[in-house]
Z-matrix of the N, CA and C atoms (Angstrom, degrees):
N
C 1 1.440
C 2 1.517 1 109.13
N 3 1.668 2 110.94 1 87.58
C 4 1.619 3 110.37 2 -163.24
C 5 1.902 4 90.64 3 -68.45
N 6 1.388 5 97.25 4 149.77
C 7 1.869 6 96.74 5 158.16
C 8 1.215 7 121.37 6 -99.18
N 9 1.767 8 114.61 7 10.00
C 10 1.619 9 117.84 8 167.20
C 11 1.478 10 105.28 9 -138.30
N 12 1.645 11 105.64 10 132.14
C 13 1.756 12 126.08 11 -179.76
C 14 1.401 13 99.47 12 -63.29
N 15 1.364 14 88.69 13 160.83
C 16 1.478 15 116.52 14 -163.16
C 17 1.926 16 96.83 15 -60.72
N 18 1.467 17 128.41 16 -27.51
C 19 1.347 18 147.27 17 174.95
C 20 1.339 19 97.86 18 -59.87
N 21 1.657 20 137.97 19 -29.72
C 22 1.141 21 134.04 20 -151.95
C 23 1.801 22 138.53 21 78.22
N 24 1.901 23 97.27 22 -4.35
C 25 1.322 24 115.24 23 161.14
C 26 1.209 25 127.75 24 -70.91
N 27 1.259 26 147.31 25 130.19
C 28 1.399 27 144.08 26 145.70
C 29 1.563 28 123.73 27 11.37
N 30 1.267 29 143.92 28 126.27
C 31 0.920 30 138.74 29 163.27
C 32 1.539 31 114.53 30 -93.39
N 33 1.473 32 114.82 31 136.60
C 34 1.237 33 125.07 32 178.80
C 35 1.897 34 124.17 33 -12.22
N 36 1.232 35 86.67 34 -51.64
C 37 1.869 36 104.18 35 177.92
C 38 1.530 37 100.88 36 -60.44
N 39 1.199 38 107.69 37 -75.79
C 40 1.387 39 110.72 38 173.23
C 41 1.688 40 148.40 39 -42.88
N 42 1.443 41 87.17 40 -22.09
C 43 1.885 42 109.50 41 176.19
C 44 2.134 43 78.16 42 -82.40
N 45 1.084 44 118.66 43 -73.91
C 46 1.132 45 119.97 44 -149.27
C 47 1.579 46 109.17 45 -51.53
N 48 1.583 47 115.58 46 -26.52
C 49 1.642 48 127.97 47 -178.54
C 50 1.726 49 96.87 48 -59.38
N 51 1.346 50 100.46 49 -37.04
C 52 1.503 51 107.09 50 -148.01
C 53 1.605 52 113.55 51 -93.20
N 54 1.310 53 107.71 52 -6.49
C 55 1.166 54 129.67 53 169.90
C 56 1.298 55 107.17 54 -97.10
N 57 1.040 56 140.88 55 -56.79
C 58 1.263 57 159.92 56 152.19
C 59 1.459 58 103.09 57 4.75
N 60 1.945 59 102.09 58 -74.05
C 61 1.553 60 102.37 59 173.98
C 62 1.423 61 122.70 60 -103.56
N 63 1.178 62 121.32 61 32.41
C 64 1.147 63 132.67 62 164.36
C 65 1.908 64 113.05 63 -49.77
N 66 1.074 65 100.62 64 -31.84
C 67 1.825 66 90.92 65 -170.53
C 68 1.339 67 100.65 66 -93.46
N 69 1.891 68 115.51 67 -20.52
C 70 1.970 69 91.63 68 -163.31
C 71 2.291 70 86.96 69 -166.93
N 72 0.889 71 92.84 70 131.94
C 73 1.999 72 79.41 71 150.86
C 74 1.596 73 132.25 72 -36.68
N 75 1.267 74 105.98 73 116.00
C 76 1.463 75 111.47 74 -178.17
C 77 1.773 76 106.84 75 -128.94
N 78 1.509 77 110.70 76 127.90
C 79 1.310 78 101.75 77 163.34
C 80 1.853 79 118.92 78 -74.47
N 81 1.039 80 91.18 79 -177.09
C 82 1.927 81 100.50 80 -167.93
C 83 1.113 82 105.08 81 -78.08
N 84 1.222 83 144.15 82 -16.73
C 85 1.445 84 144.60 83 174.16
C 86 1.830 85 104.93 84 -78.53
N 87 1.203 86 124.24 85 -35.90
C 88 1.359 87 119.20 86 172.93
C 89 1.449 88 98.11 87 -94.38
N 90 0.762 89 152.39 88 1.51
C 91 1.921 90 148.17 89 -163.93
C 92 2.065 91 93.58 90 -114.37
N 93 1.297 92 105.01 91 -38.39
C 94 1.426 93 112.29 92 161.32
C 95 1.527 94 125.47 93 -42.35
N 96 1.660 95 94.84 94 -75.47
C 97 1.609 96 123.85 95 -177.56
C 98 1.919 97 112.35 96 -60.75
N 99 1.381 98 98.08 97 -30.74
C 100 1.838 99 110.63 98 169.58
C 101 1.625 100 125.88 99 -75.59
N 102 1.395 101 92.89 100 -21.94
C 103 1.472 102 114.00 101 -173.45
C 104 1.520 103 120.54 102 -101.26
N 105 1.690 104 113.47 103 -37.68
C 106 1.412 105 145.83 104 -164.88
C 107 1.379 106 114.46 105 31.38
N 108 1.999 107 86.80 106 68.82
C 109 1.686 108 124.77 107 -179.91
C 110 1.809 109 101.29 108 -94.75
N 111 0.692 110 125.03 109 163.50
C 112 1.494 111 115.91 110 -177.88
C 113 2.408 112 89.23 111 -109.20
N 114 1.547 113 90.69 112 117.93
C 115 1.063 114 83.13 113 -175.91
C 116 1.802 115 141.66 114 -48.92
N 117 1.306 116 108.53 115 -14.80
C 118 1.317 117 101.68 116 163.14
C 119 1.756 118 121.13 117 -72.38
N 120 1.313 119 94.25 118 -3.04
C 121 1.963 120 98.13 119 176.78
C 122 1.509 121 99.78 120 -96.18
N 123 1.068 122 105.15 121 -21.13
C 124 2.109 123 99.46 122 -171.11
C 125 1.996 124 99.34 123 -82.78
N 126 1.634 125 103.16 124 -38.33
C 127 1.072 126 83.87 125 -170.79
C 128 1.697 127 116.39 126 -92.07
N 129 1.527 128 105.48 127 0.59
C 130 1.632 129 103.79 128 173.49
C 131 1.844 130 104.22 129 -84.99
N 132 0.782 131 124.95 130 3.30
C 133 1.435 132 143.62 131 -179.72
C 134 1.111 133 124.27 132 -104.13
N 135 1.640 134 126.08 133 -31.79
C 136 1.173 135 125.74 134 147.07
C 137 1.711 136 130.71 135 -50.75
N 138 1.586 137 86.98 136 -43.99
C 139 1.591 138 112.11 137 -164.18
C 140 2.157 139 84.86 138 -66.43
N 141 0.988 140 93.76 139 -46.73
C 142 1.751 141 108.51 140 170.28
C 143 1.771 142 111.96 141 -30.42
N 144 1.274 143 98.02 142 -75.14
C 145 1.342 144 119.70 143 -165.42
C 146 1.186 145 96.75 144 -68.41
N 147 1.285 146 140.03 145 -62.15
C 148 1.484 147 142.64 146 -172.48
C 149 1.965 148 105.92 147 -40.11
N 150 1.426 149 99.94 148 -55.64
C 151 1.448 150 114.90 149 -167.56
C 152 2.291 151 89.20 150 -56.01
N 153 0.995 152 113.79 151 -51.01
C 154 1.427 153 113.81 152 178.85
C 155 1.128 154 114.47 153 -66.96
N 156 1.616 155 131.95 154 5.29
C 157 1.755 156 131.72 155 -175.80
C 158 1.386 157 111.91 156 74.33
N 159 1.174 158 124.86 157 -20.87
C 160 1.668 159 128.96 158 165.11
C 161 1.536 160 125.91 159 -27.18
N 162 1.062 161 97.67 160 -50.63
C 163 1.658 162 112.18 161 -169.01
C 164 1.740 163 112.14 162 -137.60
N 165 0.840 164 97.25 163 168.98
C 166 2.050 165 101.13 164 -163.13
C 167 1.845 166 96.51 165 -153.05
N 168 1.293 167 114.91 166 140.05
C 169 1.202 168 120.95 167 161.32
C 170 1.429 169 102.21 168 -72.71
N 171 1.357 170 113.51 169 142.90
C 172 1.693 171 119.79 170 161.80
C 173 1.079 172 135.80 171 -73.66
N 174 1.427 173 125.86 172 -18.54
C 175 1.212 174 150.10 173 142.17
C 176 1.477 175 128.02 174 -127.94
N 177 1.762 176 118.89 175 160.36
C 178 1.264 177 112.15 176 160.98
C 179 1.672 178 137.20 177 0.86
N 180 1.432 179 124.95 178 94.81
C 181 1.118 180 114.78 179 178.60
C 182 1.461 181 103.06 180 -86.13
N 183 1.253 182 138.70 181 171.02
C 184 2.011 183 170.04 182 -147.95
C 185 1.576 184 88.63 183 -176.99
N 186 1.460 185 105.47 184 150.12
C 187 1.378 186 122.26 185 160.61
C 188 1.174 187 107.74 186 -69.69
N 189 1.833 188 117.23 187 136.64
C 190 1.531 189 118.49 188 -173.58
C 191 1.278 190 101.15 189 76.82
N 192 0.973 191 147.89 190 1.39
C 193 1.643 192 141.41 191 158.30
C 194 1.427 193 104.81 192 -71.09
N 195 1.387 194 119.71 193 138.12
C 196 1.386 195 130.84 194 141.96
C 197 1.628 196 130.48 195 -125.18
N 198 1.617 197 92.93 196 74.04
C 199 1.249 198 120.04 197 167.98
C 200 1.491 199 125.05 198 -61.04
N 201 1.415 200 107.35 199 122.80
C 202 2.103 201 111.64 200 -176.72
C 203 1.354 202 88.46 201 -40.84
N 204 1.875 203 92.90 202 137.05
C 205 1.193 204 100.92 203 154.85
C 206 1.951 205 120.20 204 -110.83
N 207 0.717 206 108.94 205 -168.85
C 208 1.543 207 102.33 206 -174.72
C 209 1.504 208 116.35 207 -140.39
N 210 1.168 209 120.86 208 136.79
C 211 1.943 210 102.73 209 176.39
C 212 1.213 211 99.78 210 -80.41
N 213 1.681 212 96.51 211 156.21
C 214 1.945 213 97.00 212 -175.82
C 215 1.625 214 87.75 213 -107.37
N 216 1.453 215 100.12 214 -161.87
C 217 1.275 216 115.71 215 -166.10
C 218 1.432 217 106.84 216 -79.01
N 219 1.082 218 125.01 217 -35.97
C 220 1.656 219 124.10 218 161.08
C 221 1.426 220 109.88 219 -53.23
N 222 1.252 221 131.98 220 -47.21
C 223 0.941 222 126.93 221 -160.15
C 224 1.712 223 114.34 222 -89.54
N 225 1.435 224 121.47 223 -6.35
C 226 1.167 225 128.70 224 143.68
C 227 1.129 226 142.49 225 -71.96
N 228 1.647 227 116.27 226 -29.21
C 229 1.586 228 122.72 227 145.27
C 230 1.281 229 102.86 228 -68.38
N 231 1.242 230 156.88 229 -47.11
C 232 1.155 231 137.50 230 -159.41
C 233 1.785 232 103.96 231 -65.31
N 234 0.726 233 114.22 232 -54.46
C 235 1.660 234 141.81 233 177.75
C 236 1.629 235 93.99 234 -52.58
N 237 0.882 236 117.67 235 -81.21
C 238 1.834 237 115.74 236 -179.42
C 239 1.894 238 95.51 237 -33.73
N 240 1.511 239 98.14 238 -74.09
C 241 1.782 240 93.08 239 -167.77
C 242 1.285 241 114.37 240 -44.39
N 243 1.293 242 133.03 241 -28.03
C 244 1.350 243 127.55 242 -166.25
C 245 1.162 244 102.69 243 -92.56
N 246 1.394 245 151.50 244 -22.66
C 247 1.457 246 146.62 245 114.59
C 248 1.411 247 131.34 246 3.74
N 249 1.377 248 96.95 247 -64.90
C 250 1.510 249 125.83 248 178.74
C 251 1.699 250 98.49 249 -54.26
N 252 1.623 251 102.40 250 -81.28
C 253 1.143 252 89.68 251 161.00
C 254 1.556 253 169.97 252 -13.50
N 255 1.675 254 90.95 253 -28.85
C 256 1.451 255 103.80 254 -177.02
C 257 1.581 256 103.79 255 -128.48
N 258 1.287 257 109.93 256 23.78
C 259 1.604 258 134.77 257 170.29
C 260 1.635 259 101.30 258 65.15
N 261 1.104 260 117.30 259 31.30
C 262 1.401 261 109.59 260 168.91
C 263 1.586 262 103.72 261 -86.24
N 264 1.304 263 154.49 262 -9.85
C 265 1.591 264 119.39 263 166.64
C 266 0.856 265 120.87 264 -61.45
């Protein structure tokens, strides 16, 4: 389940992850319940986004952790452009 189209834009799941934590760190159980992602899609999507620099745990992850994650700075230009893109500024 890529979180970027074959174009290199955002996929739906992923604009919405990324908006999601745009204001603050959220673990996947509230980024789930905000989104009404079924949590094994929020958190294979994180693991997603992270691997692309998008998103960052806020602290220490352990397996079975769902530690806030945070958008990084890539992942806020990415998120702005894909906005841009879809004439939302």
């Amino acid at each position: 389940m890529p979180c970027l189209n074959p174009d290199g834009t955002l996929t739906r799941v992923a604009r919405d992850l990324l908006t999601a934590l745009e204001p603050a760190p959220v673990p996947a159980p509230v980024l789930a319940s905000a989104t009404g992602l079924p949590l094994w899609r929020v958190r294979a999507s994180l693991r997603e986004l992270a691997g692309q620099d998008l998103v960052a745990a806020s602290g220490p992850l352990s397996p079975g952790d769902d530690a806030p994650h945070v958008l990084t700075e890539t992942g806020r230009q990415v998120l702005d452009l894909s906005r841009a893109l879809d004439g939302e500024d």
